[in-house]
N, C-alpha and C positions, 0 to 999 in steps of 0.2 A: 633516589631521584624521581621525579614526580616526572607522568606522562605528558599532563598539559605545560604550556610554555605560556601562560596567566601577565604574564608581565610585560607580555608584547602585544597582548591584545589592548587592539583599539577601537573606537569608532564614529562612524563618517554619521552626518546628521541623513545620510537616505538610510542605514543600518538606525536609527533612532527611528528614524517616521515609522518603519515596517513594523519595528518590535511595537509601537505605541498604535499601530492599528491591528493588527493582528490582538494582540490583548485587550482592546478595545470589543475586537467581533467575540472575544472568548466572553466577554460578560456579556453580554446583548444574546446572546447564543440560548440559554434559558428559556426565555420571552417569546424568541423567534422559535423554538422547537414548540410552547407551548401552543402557540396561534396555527400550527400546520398540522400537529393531531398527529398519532401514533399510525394508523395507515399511511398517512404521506410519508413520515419520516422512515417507516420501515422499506416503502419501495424506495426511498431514495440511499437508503444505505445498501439495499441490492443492489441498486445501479451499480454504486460506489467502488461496491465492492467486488463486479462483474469486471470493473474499470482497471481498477485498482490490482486484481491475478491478471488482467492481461498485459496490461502496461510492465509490470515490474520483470516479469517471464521474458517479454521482446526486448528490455534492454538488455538482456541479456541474450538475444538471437535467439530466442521464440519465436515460432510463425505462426501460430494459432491467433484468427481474430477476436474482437469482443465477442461475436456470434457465437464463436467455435468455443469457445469458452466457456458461455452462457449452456449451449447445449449438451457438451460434454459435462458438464457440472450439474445440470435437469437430469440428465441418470436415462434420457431417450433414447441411446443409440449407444450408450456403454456397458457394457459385457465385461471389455477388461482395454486395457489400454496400450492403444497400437503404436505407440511412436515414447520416445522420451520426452517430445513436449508436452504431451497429454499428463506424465507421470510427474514433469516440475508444478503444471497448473494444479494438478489435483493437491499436493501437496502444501504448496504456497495456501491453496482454498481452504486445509485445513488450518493450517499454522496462523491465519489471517483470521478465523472466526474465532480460534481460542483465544488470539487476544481481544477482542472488538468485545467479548460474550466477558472474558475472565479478567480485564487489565487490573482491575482494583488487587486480587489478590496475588497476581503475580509480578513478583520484588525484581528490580533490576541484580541477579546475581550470574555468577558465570554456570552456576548449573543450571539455571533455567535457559540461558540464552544459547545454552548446548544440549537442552529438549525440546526449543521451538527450533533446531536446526536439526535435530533427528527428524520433527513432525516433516518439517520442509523438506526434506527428501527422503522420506518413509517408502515412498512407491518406486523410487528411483533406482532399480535393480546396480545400473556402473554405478552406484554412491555407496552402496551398501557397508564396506569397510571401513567409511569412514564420517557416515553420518553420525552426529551430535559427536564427535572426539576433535581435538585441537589437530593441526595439518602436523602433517609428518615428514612433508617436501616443501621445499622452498616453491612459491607460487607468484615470484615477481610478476608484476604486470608489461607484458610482451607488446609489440607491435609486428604486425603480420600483412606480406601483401597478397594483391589481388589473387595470387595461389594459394592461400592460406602456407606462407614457406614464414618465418618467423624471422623479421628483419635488424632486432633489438629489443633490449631490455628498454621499457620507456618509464616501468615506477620499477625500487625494489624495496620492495612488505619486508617486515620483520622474518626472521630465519626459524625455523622451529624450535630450536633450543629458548627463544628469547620469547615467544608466545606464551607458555603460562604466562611469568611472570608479568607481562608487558598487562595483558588481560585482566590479571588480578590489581595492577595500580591502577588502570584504566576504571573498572567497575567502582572498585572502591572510593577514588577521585571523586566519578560523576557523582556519586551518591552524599557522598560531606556535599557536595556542592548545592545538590538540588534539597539539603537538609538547611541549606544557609538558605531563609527565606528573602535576605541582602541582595541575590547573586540571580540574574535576569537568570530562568527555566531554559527560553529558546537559544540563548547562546551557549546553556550550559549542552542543550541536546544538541546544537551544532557543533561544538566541540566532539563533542561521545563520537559521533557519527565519524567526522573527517579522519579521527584518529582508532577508530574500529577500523575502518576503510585502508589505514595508509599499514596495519597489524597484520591483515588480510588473515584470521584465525584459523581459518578453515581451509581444508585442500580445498573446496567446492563453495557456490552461494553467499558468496560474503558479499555481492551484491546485493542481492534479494533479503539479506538477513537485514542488511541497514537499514533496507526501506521500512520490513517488520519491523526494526528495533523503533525506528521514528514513528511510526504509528504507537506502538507501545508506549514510549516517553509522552507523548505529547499528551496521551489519552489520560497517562498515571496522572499529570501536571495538568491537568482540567479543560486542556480542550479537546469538550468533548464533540464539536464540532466535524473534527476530522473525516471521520468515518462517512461523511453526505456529502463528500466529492472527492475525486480519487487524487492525490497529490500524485502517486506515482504516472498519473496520465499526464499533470504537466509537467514531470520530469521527461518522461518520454517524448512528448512535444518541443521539449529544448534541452534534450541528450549532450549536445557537441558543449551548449553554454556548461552542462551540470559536471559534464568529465572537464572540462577548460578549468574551473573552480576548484575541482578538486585537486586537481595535479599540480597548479600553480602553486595552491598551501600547501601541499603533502611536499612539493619540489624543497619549497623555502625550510622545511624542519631540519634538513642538514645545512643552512648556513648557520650566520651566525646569530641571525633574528628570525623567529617565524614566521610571517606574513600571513594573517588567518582572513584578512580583506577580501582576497576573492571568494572562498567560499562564504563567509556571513551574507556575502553580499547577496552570491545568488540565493543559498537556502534562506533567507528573509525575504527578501524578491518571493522565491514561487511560495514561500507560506502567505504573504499578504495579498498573491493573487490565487490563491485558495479560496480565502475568503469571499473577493470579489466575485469571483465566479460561483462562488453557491449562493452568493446570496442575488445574483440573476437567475440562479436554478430556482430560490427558493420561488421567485414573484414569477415564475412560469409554471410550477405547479398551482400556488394560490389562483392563478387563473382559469384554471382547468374547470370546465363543467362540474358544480355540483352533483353529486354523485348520490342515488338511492341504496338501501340498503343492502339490497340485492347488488347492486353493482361493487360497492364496496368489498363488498365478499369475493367478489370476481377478482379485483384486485388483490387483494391478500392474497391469492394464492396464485396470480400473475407473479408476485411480487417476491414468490421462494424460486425461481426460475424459470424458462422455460415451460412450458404443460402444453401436454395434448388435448382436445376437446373432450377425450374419454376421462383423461386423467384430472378435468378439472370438474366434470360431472361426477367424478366415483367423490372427489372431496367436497362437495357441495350435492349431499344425495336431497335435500328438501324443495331445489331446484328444477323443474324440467327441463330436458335437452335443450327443449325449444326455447325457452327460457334463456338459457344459457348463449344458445345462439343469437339471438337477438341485442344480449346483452354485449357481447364478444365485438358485433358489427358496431356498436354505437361506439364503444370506447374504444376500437378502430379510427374509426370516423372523426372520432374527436380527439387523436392524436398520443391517446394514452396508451393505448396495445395495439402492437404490430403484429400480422399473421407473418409466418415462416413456412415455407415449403412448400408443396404439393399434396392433394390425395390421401394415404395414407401417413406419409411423412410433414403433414401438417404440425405447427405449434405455435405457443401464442406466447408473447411477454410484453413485459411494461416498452415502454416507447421510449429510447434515449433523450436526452433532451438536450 
């Protein structure tokens, strides 16, 4: 018996517009990265992706800001890591650059998608048992009140016994699928996802792993787009719509028809306003101050994280300080790099936009 329920799916002409502009921005997408230059496009995949570990971490009750994020990730004040949200973000930062750097060669199979889930909680000492292995307790999804005291089962995920197997039709499914070049990519990866999600494979992260895994689908399937503005930010910005979506279709798989409407609905929704939104990010970098050589250089190395004034003179030694400094005030001034701190605790990064 097949995981997907293929025969119930339908769709509404707002589910057509979304898929028909979103693969519209996936070919224009070439053009537009070629006119913005390898400096721009790389601070904006920083951004992205500063956006993108803090977002996905607080829907899962992270507290750590984009700042804290930024800075704990610049390596300024990390020695070793004091809290368990500092040890999900470090993780997530890895598991997030191997795919963005590696998608081409890495296949949708189940032992990969159980070594991006060891990467994501590598530093995470409570995980250690059972990072990258299939869950070994049931992990329904609970509703809890304002004492955190547990008031009901609100989903119930597949059982452990029923995980391999569910996993391996699951992987194997999406993949005929996305080999049928007939069969739309984005419904096939909103499919994977709702039904990753409703499997819940892992004791831990099977949040955070779908977001990874949609970053990876999309990436493998050509748009390459993604990575220059954080989808998981506007997941995070309409949480209550993204869980409402998921749970209505995950509810409908034990009737007698699935109803996969509300989530297409929303995951097309925030993928066609993905695009919108970078492409107002894009015509706000194009606007930005032409930039001299020297300044360009400044950027670049704004644009690996966080730096301190010493730390961005020791990478740029052909530079004077004074130089430096001067350079630092204007692209202040002109809304590209923001200073952080005080005194010694000083640092500088690209400017959110």
């Amino acid at each position: 018996m097949g995981v997907f329920f293929l025969k119930d799916l339908s769709f509404s002409m707002r589910m057509m517009a979304d898929i028909s502009a979103v693969n519209s921005y996936r070919l224009q997408w070439e053009e537009k990265a070629g006119a913005l230059g390898k400096a721009k496009l790389e601070a904006m995949r920083s951004l992205g992706s500063f956006e993108s570990i803090g977002s996905s971490n607080r829907i899962e009750g992270n507290t750590l800001s984009d700042a804290e994020v930024e800075k704990l990730l610049s390596g300024l004040s990390m020695s070793s890591f004091r809290s368990r949200d500092e040890e999900e973000v470090a993780g997530y930062a890895d598991a997030l650059n191997i795919i963005q750097r590696n998608y081409e060669s890495i296949p949708l199979t189940e032992n990969y998608i159980k070594q991006l889930h060891a990467v994501l909680l590598k530093y995470s000492k409570h995980d250690e048992r059972h990072r990258g292995e299939y869950k070994t307790l049931s992990n329904s999804v609970a509703a809890f009140d304002d004492d955190g005291n547990e008031v009901g089962v609100v989903f119930r995920t597949a059982e452990p016994y029923e995980t391999p197997i569910l996993m391996e039709n699951l992987v194997n499914e999406t993949n005929e699928l996305l080999n049928d070049k007939t069969f739309e990519p984005l419904i096939v990866i909103a499919l994977f996802i709702v039904h990753f999600l409703t499997i819940h494979p892992f004791q831990d992260g099977n949040g955070r792993m779908s977001r990874l895994l949609t970053m990876l689908l999309l990436l493998k399937c050509g748009y390459a787009y993604v990575p220059y503005y954080s989808l998981e930010k506007l997941i995070e910005e309409s949480k209550s719509s993204y869980y409402q979506g998921l749970r209505r279709t995950q509810l409908s798989f034990s009737s007698d028809k699935a109803d996969y409407s509300p989530w297409l609905e929303y995951f097309l929704d925030i993928l066609r306003l993905q695009t919108e939104n970078l492409e107002k990010k894009i015509e706000a970098y194009v606007s930005d101050h032409s930039l001299s050589m020297n300044e360009e250089s400044v950027v670049s190395v704004l644009k690996e994280g966080g730096q301190s004034f010493a730390a961005i003179c020791s990478k740029l030694p052909d530079l004077k300080p004074n130089t430096v400094k001067g350079i630092l005030r204007k692209l202040c001034a002109a809304g590209i790099a923001e200073k952080h701190g005080v005194n010694k605790g000083t640092w500088y990064g690209i400017r959110r936009k």
